[in-house]
N, C-alpha and C positions, 0 to 999 in steps of 0.2 A: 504494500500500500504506500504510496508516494504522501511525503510528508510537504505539507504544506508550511509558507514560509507566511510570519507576523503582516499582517499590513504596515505599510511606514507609516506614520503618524502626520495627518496634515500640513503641508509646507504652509508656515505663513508669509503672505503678502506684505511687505513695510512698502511705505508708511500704514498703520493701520489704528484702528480703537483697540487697547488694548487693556484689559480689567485685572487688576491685582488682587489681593489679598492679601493683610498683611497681620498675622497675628502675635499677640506679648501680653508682657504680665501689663497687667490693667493699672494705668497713673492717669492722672489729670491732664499731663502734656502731654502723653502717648500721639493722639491724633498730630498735634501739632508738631513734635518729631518726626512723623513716617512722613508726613506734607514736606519736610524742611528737606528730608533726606533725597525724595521723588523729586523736588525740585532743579538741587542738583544735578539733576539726569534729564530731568526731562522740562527745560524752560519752561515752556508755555503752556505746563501744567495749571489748570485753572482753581486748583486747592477745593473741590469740593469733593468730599468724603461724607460716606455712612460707614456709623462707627456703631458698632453692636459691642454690649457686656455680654460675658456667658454666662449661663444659669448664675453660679454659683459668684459672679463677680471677680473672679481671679485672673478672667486672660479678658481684654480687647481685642476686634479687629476691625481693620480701617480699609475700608474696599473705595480703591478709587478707580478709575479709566483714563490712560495716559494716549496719547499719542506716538505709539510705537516707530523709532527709524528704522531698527536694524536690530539683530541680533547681538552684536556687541554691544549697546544700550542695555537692551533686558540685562543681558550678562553682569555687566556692572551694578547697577541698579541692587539685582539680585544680590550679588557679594556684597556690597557695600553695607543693604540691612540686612541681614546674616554675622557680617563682622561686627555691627553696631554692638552689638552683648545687649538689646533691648526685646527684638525680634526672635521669635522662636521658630514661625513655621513661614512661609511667604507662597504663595498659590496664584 
């Protein structure tokens, strides 16, 4: 029986809308942090975020839509809140 190979996972198109996730332990300035760091990366970021607490109040996440260029963008972006030590998971 011939073994079938994964599907590749859809190429994205840059420039494009592109939606984060961005989860941590839950503070007051958390939202205004993940805004400051996306910034960085993505100018013309227009800072509006929905920011959900979790049940239990311990973790925040700050879902925004960037204006995608490239792949080395995300990349960075990525790394950058991940090295932050604020950021635990990013989607």
């Amino acid at each position: 029986m011939p073994q079938s190979t994964p599907p590749e996972p859809p190429k994205i198109v840059f420039p494009c809308d592109y939606p984060i996730k961005v989860i941590g332990d839950a503070a007051p300035d958390y939202k205004d942090f993940v805004c400051r760091m996306i910034l960085k990366h993505a100018p013309d970021f227009d800072g509006k975020a929905i920011v959900k607490d979790s049940r239990n109040g311990k973790y925040m996440s700050v879902n925004v839509t960037i204006r995608a260029t490239g792949e080395d963008q995300l990349k960075a972006l990525f790394e950058d809140l991940k090295a932050s030590g604020r950021v635990s998971m990013v989607l």
